[in-house]
C-alpha positions in Angstrom: 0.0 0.0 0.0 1.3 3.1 -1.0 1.3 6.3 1.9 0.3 9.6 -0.2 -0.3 11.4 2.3 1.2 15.1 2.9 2.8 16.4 6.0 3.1 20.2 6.0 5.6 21.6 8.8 6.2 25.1 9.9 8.8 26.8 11.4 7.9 29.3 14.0 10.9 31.3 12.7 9.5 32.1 9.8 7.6 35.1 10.0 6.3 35.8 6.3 6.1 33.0 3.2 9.1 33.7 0.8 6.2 34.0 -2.6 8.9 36.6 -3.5 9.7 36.2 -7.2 10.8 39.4 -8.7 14.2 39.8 -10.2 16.1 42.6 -10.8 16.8 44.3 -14.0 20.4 45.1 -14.1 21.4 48.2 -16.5 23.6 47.3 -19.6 27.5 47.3 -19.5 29.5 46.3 -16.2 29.7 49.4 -14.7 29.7 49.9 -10.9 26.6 50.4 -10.1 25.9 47.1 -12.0 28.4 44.9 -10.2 27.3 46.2 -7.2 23.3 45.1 -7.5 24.6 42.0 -8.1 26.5 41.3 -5.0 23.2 43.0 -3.0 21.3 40.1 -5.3 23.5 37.3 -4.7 23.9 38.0 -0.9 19.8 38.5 -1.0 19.5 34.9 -2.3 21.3 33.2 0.5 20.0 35.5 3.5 16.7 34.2 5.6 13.7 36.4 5.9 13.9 37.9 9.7 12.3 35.6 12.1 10.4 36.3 15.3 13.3 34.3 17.1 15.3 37.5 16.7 15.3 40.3 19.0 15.0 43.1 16.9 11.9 41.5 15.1 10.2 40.3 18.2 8.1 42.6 18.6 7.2 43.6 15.0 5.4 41.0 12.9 5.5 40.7 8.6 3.5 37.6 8.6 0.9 39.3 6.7 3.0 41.3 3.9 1.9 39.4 0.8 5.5 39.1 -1.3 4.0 37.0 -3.7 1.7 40.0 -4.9 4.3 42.4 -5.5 5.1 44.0 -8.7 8.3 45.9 -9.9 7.2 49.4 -9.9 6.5 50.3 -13.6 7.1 53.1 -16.0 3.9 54.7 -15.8 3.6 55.0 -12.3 4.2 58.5 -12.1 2.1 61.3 -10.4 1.5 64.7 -9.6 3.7 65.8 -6.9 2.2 67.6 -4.4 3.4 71.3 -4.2 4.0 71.1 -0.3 6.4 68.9 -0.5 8.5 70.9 -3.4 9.0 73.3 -0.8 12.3 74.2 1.1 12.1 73.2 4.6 14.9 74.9 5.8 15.3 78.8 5.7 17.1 79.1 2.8 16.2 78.3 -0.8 17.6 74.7 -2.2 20.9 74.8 -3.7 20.1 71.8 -5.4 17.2 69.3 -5.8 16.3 66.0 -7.1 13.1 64.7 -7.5 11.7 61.0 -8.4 8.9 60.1 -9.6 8.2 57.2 -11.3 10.4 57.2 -14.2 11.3 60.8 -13.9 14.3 62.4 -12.3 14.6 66.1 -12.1 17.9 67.4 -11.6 18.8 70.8 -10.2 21.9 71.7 -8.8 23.7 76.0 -8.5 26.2 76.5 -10.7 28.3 77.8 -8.1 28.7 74.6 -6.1 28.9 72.2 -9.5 32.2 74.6 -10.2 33.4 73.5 -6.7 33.3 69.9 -7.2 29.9 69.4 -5.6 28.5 66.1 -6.9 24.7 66.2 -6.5 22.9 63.7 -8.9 21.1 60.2 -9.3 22.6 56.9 -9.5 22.6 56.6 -12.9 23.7 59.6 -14.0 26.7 59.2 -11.6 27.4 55.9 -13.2 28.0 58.1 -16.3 30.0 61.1 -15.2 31.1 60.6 -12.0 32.5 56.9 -11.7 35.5 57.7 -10.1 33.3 58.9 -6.8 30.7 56.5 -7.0 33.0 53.5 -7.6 34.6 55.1 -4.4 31.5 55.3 -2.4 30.0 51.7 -3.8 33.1 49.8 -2.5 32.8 51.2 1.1 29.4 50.2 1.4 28.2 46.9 2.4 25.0 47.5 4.5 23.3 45.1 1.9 24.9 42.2 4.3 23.1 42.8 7.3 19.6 41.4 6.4 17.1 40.3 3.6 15.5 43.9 3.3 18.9 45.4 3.2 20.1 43.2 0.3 16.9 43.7 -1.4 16.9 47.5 -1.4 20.6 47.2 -3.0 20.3 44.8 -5.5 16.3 46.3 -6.5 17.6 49.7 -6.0 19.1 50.8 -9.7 18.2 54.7 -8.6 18.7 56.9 -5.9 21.0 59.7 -4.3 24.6 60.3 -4.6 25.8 63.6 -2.5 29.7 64.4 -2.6 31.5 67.2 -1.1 34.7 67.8 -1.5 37.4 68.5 0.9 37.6 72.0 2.7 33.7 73.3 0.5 31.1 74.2 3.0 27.4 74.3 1.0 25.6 77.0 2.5 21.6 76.4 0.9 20.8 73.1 1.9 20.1 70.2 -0.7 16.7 68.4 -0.9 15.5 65.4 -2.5 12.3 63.6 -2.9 11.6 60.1 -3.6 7.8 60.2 -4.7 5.9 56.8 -5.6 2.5 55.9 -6.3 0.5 52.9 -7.9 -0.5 49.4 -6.2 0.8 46.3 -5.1 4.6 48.1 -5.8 8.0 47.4 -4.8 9.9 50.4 -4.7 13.6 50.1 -3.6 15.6 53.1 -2.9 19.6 54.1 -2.1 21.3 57.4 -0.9 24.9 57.7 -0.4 26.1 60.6 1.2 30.2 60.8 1.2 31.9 64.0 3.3 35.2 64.9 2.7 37.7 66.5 5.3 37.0 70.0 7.0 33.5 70.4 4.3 30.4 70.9 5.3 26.2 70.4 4.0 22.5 70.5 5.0 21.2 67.9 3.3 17.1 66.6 3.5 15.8 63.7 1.9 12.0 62.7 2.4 10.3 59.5 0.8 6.5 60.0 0.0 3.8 58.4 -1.5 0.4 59.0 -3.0 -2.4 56.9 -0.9 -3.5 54.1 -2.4 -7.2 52.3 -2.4 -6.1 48.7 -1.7 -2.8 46.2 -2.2 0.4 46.0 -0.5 3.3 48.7 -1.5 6.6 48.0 0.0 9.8 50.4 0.4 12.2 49.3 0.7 15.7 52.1 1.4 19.7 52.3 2.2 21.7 54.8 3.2 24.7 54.9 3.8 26.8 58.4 5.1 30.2 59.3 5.6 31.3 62.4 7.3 35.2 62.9 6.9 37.2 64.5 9.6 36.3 68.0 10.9 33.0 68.2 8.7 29.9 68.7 9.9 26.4 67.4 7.9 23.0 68.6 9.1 20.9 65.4 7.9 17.3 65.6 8.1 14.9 63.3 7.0 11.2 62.5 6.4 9.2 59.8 5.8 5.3 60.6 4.9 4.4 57.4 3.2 0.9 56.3 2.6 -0.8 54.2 5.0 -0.5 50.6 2.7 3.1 51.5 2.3 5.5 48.5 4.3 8.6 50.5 5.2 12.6 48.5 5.7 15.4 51.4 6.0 18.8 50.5 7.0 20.6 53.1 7.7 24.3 54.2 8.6 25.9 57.6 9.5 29.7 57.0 9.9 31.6 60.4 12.0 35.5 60.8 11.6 37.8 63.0 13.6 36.3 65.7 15.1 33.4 65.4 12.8 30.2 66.7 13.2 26.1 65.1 12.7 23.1 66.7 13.3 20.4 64.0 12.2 16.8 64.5 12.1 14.3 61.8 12.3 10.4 62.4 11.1 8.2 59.3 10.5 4.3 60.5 10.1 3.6 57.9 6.9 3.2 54.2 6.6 1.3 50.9 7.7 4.5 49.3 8.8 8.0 50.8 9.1 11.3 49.0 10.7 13.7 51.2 10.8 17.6 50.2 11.9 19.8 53.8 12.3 23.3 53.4 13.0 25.2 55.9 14.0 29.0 55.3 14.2 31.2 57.5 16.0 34.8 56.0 13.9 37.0 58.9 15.0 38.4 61.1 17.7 36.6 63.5 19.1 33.4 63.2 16.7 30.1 63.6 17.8 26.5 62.9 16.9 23.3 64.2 17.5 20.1 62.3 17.1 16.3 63.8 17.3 13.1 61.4 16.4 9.4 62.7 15.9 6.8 60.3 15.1 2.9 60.4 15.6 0.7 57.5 15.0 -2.8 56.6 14.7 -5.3 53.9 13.3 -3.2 50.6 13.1 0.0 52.1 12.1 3.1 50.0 13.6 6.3 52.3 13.3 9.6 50.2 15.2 13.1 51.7 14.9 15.7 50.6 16.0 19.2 52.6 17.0 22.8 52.1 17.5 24.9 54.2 18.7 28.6 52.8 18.3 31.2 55.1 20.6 34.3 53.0 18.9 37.0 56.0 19.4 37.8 57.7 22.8 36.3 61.3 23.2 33.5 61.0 21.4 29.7 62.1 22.1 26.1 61.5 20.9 22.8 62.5 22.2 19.7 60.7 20.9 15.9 61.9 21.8 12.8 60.2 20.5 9.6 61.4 21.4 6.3 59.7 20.1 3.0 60.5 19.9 0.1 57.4 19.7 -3.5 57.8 18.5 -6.4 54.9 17.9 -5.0 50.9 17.8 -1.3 52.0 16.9 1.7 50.5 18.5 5.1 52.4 18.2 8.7 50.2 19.1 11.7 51.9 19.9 15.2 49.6 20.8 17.9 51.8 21.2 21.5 50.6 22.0 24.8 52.8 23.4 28.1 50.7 22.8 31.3 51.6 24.1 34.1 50.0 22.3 37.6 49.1 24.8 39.3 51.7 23.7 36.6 54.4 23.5 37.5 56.1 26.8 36.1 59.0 27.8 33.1 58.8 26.1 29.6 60.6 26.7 26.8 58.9 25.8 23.3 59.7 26.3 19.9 58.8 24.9 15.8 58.8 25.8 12.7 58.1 24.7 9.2 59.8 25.8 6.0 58.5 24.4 2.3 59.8 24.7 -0.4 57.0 24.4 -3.5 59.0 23.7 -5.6 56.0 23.0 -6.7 53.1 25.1 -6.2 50.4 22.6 -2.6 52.0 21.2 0.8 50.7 22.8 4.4 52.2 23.2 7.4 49.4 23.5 10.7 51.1 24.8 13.8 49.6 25.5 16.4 51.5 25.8 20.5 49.4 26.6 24.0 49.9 27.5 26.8 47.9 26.5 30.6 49.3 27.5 33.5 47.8 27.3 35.7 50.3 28.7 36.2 52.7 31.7 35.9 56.2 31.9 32.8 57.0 30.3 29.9 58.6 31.2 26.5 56.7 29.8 22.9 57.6 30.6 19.7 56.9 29.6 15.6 56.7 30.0 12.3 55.3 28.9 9.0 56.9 29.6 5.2 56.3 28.6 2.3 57.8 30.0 -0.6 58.9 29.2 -2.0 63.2 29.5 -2.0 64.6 32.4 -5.5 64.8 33.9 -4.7 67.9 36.3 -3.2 69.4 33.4 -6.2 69.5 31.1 -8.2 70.4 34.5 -5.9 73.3 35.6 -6.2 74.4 31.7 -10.1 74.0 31.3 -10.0 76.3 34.8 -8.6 79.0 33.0 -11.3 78.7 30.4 -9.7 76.8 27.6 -11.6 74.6 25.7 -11.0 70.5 26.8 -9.2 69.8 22.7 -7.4 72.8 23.0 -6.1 72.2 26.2 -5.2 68.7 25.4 -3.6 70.2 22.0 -1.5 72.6 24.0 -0.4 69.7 26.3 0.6 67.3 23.5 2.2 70.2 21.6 4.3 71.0 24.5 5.9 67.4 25.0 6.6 67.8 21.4 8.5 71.2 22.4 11.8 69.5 23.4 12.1 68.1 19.8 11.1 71.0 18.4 14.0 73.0 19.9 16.8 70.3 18.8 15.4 71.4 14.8 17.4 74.1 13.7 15.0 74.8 10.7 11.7 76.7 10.5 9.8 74.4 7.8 10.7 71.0 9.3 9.3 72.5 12.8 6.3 74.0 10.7 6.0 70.1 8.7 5.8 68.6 12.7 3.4 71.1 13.7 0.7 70.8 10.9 1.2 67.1 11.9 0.4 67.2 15.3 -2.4 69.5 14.5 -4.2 66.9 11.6 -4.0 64.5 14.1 -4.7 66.0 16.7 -8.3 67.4 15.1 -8.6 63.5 14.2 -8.3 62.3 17.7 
């Protein structure tokens, strides 16, 4: 008698079904950019989808991201861009923009800085006329190792930013750029490289955005990878406003030389689903690195990042704050770690996170950690999340403000320490009208 019978296991690792088959379409010629995506793709076939057995996935499930309804994002996917977002956010015009969408790349860069060596272009044009610099940048980046949505953001990612200044320029109008997507059921994959050379520095702010969809999955999928050479310093702000079917995987890392300078700037207001890994790595003496999160969610958004910050040279500083906002069944995750290398003495580390729940049914996760290696340092940090303060909205209704302007004022005030650590005008004025959309929602 023949057995036909079928066993099925599962492994309670897995957290979503690999359906994926795209493939990448690798441009013409072996050029670096090429060889590159092809590495992310190789390492992408071997690599296992994150598990729930992991730490930093444990608290952020993909089971239901459909991979085997995705589509590579087609030619005729672009949209209008909304004017808002064309705008400078800092308090000076642009000195150079780029803007995608779809199939379109719009270039803009002052004549002025192009004459100084400034590189400010997309991928592909770089691949063209700048190869020296991107072959440079390319072969000191190998984030697309760390996981299966890092690989597949490299090898899927034939577009993006490349930013190079050379040594001893300092760019006074910041540079913007906008990676703008629309259509359903999309894969959109994404890659900025930022590369700093000594004593230079930029303002640089990149936003991904996203028309809202009816119905079906989109997934974004980003890298970036920065480099700030020694005594530079790089204001680095960045947005992310996608719509709310949008499944977001960033990996991120800032590297700081010698006495090098970041200022980086987190906003997340978009997305069903974002996890989010920022490194920041302090590489040289005496560097420092500043870190400020916003993010407000409501309805079933799930937002998890997930920070490093990597003291691995003595004298060196960072300062991270995340403050968080929740509204209806939203769940917000932050993991943030301070390591202290053995030889990274005298270091000063510090970071917190403060989170408002606003809504019975919406949860905040923080865990904040310390690992050093070393003595001689100075290391702090802190979690909080609470709720409004009932004698606050009762002391401000017994002055005669209304109950939802009192509880604005209260939310709009925790949101004041963030607001202080942004240097520019239209990334505080972005925040606000944020805080206020949801705020009317809620």
């Amino acid at each position: 008698m023949t057995d036909n019978s079928v066993v099925i296991t599962r492994s309670k690792s897995t957290q979503v079904e690999d359906q994926f088959a795209l493939t990448p379409v690798f441009s013409d010629g072996l050029g670096q950019l090429n060889q590159y995506q092809q590495q992310a793709w190789e390492v992408f076939k071997t690599l296992p989808y994150p598990s729930d057995t992991q730490e930093a996935w444990r608290r952020t499930s993909i089971r239901a991201l459909k991979l085997g309804k995705l589509q590579l994002a087609g030619s005729n996917t672009n949209s209008q861009i909304p004017a808002e977002l064309t705008k400078p956010l800092t308090d000076d015009l642009h000195g150079g923009e780029i803007l995608f969408n779809g199939s379109q790349v719009t270039i803009e860069l002052d004549e002025k800085l192009a004459r100084q060596g400034v590189v400010f272009t997309d991928l592909r044009h770089a691949q063209t006329e700048h190869p020296e610099i991107l072959s440079k940048v390319l072969q000191a980046s190998k984030t697309y190792s760390e996981d299966k949505f890092a690989a597949l953001a490299a090898a899927f990612g034939s577009n993006g930013v490349l930013l190079y200044i050379p040594k001893n320029v300092t760019v006074e109008k910041p540079l913007h750029s906008l990676f703008w997507t629309a259509g359903e059921g999309s894969l959109h994959a994404f890659q900025v490289f930022v590369f700093l050379e000594e004593n230079s520095s930029a303002t640089y702010v990149h936003e991904s955005a996203s028309a809202e969809s009816k119905q079906g999955q989109n997934l974004h999928a980003a890298l970036m990878d920065v480099k700030v050479g020694p005594n530079s310093k790089l204001n680095f702000v960045e947005l992310q406003s996608l719509s709310s079917r949008d499944w977001n995987f960033t990996h991120e890392k800032v590297s700081v030389d010698s006495d090098a300078e970041v200022d980086w700037i987190f906003g997340a207001l978009g997305s069903h689903l974002t996890k989010n890994f920022s490194d920041l790595n302090l590489v040289g003496r005496g560097s420092t690195g500043k870190m400020s999160g916003f993010f407000f969610t409501n309805g079933d958004q799930h937002l998890d990042h997930d920070t490093q910050q990597n003291h691995l040279a003595p004298n060196t500083t960072s300062d991270l704050l995340f403050k968080g906002a929740l509204l209806g069944e939203s769940r917000s995750v932050w993991q943030g770690m301070i390591y202290v290398a053995e030889n990274a003495s005298k270091t000063d580390g510090y970071q917190a996170n403060r989170n408002l729940v606003l809504s019975d049914k919406a949860r905040a996760d923080s865990i904040p950690g310390l690992e050093i290696l070393t003595d001689d340092v100075r290391c702090t940090h802190g979690a909080t999340v609470g709720k409004l303060d009932t004698d606050q909205v009762f002391y401000l209704e017994s002055r005669g403000i209304p109950r939802k302007e009192a509880e604005k004022l209260i939310v709009e005030g925790f949101f004041d320490p963030i607001m202080q650590r942004i240097p520019f005008e239209g990334v505080r004025k972005r925040f606000q009208n944020a805080i206020e959309q949801k705020m009317r929602e809620y």
